[in-house]
N, C-alpha and C positions, 0 to 999 in steps of 0.2 A: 633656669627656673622659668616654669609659664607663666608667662605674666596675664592674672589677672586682679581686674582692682578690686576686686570685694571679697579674695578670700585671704583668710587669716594669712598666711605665710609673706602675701603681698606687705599686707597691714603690715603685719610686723618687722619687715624688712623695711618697709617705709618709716614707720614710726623712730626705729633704730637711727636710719642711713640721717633723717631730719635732726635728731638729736645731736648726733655728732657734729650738724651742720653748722644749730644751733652752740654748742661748746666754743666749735672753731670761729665764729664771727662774734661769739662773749668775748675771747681773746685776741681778737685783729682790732677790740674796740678798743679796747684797756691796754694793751700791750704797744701798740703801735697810733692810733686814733689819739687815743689820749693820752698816751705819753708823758705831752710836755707840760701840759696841764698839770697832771703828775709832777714833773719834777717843780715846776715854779710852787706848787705848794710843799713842797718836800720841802725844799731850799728856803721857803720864805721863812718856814719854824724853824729850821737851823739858823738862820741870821738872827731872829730875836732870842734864839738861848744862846749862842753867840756873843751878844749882846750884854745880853744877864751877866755871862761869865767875866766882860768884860769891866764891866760896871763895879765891881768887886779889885776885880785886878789889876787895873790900868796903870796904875801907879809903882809896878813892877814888871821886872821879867817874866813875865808869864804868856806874855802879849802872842810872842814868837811858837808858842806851843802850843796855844790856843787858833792862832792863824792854820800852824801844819795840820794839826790835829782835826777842823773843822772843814777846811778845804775850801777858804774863804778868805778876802782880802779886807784886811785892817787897816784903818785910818785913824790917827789920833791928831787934833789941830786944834790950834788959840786962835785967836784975834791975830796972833803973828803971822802962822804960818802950820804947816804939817810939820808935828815935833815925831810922828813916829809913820811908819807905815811897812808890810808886811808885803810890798809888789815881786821884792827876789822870792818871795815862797812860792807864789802863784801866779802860772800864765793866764795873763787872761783878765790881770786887777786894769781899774782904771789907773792911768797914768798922766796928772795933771798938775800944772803949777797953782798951788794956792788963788793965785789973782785970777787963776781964768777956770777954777771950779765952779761952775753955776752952781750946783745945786748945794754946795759947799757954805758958798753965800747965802742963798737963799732958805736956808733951814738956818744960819747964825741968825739974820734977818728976820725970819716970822718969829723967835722967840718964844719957838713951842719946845716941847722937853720931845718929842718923838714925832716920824716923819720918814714915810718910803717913798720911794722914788723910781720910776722904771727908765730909764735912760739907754743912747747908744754911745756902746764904746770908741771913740775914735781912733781908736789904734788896730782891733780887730775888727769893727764894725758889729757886733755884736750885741743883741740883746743884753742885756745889764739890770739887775735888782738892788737898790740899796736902801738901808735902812740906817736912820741918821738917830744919833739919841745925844740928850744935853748930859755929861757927868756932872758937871758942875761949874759957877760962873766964870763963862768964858773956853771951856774946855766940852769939846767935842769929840765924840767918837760915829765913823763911816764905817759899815760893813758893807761888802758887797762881792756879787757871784753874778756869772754869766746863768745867762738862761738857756743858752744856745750851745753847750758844750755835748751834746750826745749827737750832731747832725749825724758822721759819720757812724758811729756805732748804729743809729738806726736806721740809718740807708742796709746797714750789714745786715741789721733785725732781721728787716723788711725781706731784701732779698731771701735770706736762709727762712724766713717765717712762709713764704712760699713755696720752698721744696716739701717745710714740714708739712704742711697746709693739703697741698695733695698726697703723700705719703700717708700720713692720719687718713682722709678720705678715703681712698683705696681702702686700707686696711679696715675701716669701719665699715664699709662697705661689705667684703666678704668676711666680717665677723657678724654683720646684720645679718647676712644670709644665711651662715647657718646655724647661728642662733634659732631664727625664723624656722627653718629648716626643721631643728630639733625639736622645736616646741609645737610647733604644726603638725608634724607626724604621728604622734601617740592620738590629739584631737580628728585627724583625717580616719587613724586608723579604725578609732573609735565608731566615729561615723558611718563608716563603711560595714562594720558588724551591724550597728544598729539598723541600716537599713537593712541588712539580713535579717535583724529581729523582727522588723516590722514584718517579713514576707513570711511569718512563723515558722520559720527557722531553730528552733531552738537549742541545737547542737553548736551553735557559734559561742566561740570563749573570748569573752575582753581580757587583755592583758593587764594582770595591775602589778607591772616590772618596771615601768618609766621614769624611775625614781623622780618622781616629780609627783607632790605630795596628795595637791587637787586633784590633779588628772588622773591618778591609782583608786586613789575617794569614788571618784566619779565612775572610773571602770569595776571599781568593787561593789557600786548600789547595781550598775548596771546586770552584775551578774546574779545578782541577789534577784533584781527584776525579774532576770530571764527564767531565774528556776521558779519563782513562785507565778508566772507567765505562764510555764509549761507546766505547773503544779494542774493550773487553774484549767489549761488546754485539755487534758487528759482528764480532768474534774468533769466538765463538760460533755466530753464525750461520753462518760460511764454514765451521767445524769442524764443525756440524751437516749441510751440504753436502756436504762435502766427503767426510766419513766414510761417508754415506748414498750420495753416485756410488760409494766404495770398494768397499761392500758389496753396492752392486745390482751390478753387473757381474760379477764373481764370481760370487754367488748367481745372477743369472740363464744366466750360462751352465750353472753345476753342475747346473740344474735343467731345463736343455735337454737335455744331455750324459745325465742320468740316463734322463730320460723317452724320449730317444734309441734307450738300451741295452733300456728296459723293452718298447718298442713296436714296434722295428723288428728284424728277424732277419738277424744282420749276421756277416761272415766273424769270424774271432776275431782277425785281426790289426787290424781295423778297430775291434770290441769294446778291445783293447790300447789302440790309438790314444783313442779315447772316456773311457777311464778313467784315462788318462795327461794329457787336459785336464782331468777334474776332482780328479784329486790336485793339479796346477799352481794350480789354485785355489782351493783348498782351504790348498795351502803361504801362498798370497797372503792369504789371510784371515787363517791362524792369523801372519803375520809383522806385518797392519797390526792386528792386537787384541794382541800382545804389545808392539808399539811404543808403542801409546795408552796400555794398562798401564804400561810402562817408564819413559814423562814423565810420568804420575800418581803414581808409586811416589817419582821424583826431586825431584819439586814438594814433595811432603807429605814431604819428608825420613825416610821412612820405613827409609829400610834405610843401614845406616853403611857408612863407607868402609873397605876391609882392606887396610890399608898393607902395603904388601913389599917390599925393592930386589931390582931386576934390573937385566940391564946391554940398553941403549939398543939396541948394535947386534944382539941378537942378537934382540930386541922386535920389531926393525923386520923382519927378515928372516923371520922368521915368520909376520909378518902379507905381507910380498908371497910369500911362498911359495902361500898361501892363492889368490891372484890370479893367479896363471900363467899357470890356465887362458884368462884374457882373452886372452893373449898368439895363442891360434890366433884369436882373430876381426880380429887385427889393431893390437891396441894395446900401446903400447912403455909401458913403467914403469920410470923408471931411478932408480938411488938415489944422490945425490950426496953428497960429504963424511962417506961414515961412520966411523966410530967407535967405540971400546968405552969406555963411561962409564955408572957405577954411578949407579940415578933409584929413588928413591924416592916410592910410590906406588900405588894399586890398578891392579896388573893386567890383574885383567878388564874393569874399566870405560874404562881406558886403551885395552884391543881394542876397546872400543863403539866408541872415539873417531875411531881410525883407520880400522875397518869403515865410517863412515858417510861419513867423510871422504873415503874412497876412491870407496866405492857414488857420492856425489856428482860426484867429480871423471869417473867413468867416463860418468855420465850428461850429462855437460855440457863433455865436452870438443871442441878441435874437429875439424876433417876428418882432423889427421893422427893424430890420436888418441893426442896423445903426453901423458905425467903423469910430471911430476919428485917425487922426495921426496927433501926436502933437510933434512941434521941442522947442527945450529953452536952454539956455547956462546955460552952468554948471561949470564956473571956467574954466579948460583947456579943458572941453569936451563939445561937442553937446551931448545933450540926445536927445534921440526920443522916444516916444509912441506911442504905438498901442493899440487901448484900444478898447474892445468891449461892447455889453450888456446887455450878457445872465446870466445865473443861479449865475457863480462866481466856486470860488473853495474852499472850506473849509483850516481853516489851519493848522489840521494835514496834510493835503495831496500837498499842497505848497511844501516845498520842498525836495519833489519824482517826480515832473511834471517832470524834467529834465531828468528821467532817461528812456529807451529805455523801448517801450511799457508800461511804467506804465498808471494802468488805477483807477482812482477815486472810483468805486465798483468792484476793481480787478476783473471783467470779461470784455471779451474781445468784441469788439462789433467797428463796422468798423466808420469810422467820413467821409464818404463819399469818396472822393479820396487821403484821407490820409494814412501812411504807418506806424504812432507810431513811427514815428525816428526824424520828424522834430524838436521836440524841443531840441532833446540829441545834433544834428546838431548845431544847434543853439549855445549850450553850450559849446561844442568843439571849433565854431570859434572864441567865444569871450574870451574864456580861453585862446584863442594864443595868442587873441592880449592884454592880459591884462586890459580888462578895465570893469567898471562897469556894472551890469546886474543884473537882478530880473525880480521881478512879486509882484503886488499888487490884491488885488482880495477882492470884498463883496459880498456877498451871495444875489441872484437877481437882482444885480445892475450894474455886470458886472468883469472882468478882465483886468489889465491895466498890457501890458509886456512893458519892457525899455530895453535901453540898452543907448551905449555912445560910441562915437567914438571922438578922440584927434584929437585936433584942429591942422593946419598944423602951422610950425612956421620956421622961417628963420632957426634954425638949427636942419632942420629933421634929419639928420644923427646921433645926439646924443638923439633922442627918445627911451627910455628903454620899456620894457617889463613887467611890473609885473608878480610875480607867483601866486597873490593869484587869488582864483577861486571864482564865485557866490557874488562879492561886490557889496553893493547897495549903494543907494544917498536916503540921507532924500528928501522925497519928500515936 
């Protein structure tokens, strides 16, 4: 493994090998360090129930079973002498005559009912615990244990604690490693595509096999990124196209038309004619740079919405008044089911809605060139349709209408004075205002777009917003 200090697989190799480090010196502390500390408190609470037990029993054979059984040396003594003691059970008891018991004495002597005592044995030389308690006047009981009875077994400890000691090591060691290993690898690999992404790459696939819960998470948004990444790469470019044929056609004609007027000596009705196609495209240019503006403006939420009620039916009829005109080139617009119901809501961007809505249906309808607008209540909303009655739209391609210049046989191809922005317009206003929206479409029979606008209601000021985007209504 390359060792370096700051990346993941070091760390985590570190983090591991220190842990185990940390385990093995928690148990060299307790196991061996403190030990005997350990036992002298073990052993001190065994003497006092010890004790207890004895305090009950003394006055019977019990003494000897109590001695085997605790693993501790029993004293029973008067004013005379030791009337009992328990030394043949256990190596290691104190071994002394009555007259030359110090501490024997000296606990009959203070005249306290309890009393321990840390002494050495004179026989083994060994540390020594005893606990002295009064039974009753004149009658004493001594318990007592070495402190010092494990040297050898922990010398044994000790030794074998340090084969185990580096054995553990080792083996934590390369279980650190490829631990570290494992979990490093799917995070390296990751990284390594992502810097592919960054060079817009977008053919590179994350893996989300690592059975490792996060890191699948993380390489499943990643790939998620990358296609709406490349969604947006390929958006770009067509908008790059597409805006640039917008501009050259116009510009090139305005620039024929001018040099036209400049170079050639022409009747004035003709001069008229000349200057009436380049205000026409001139109108065209200033309509598709205010559109591009319009969904920039919409996107970056730049400008708020200006709630107002008005009532539905009289919305509607004013926006076909506007379109009448169509009616001499041949096209019927009927308006079904209206109504007069109070909709609370922006206005003017509500006209965006149906302006565009319309502009679309007039571009796309079919031979008999008919367009319904239909109103109907919907619970808290008006719904509206517009529905035309050309070709239709297929339903892979339903929903990508919404996005800016998408085109049904991805080539690019003009809808008469449209600009490939009106419906993404569209989408954006009715995203603000939260409310339902689609498209229905069958193949020759026509297109049917909706949307809905909220009914007004004594307390507009607590009307909310939804976040969600593209919601439709069973039709």
């Amino acid at each position: 493994m390359k060792f370096r200090e700051n990346n993941i697989k070091t760390k985590t190799w570190l983090y591991l090998a220190l842990f185990s480090v940390a385990i093995l010196t928690f148990l060299w502390f307790f196991q061996v360090v403190f030990l005997d500390t350990y036992y002298e408190r073990y052993k001190s609470k065994q003497l006092i129930e010890t004790l207890s037990e004895i305090k009950i029993h003394y006055d019977n054979d019990s003494l000897d079973f109590i001695a085997h059984d605790s693993g501790v040396c029993i004293q029973i003594t008067n004013t005379s002498g030791i009337t009992y003691s328990s030394s043949m059970y256990n190596r290691g008891c104190i071994i002394k005559n009555f007259e030359n018991s110090d501490y024997i004495k000296d606990f009959i002597n203070s005249e306290q009912n309890f009393k321990a005592y840390k002494i050495i044995n004179p026989q083994f030389n060994n540390k020594t615990i005893v606990y002295a308690l009064r039974l009753q006047t004149g009658i004493y009981a001594f318990v007592s244990a070495s402190l010092e009875p494990l040297d050898s077994t922990i010398t044994i400890l000790t030794s074998q604690f340090v084969y185990v000691t580096l054995l553990v090591l080792v083996l934590s060691f390369l279980i650190a490693y490829f631990i570290s290993k494992r979990l490093s690898k799917p995070i390296i690999e990751i990284n390594r595509n992502a810097k592919e992404l960054s060079k817009r790459n977008f053919d590179v696939q994350f893996s989300e096999t690592f059975d490792i819960e996060e890191i699948d998470e993380l390489a499943k948004t990643l790939n998620h990124t990358k296609d709406e990444l490349s969604k947006t790469e390929n958006l770009r470019r067509e908008i790059l196209a597409n805006i640039s044929h917008d501009l050259k056609t116009p510009l090139t004609m305005i620039k024929a038309y001018a040099e036209m007027l400049r170079d050639l000596q022409m009747e004035p009705s003709k001069q008229a004619e000349n200057l009436n196609v380049i205000i026409d495209e001139t109108d065209r240019l200033n309509i598709l740079v205010n559109d591009i503006l319009e969904v920039s403006k919409l996107q970056a939420r730049t400008s708020e919405l200006e709630y107002k009620e008005f009532d539905i039916s009289e919305f509607i009829e004013s926006i076909l008044k506007k379109y009448a005109i169509y009616e001499k080139e041949g096209y019927t617009i009927s308006l079904e089911n209206a109504f007069s119901c109070k909709v609370y809501a922006d206005r003017k961007r509500m006209e965006q809605v149906m302006h565009n809505l319309m502009n679309n249906a007039i571009n796309y309808t079919g031979e008999d060139k008919k367009i319904l607008i239909r109103c109907s209540h919907e619970k808290e909303f008006v719904k509206i349709e517009v529905i035309d009655t050309g070709k239709g739209i297929e339903k892979k391609d339903i929903e990508f209408i919404w996005d800016k210049y998408y085109k049904i046989d991805r080539t690019y191809s003009r809808n008469h004075a449209g600009t490939g922005l009106g419906l993404s317009i569209v989408k954006n206003i009715l995203t603000m205002h939260g409310v339902p929206f689609g498209v229905t479409s069958n193949q020759n029979k026509g297109t049917n777009f909706y949307f809905c606008i909220k009914k007004a209601t004594k307390k507009k000021n607590r009307i909310t917003l939804k976040k969600d985007t593209n919601k439709t209504l069973k039709d």
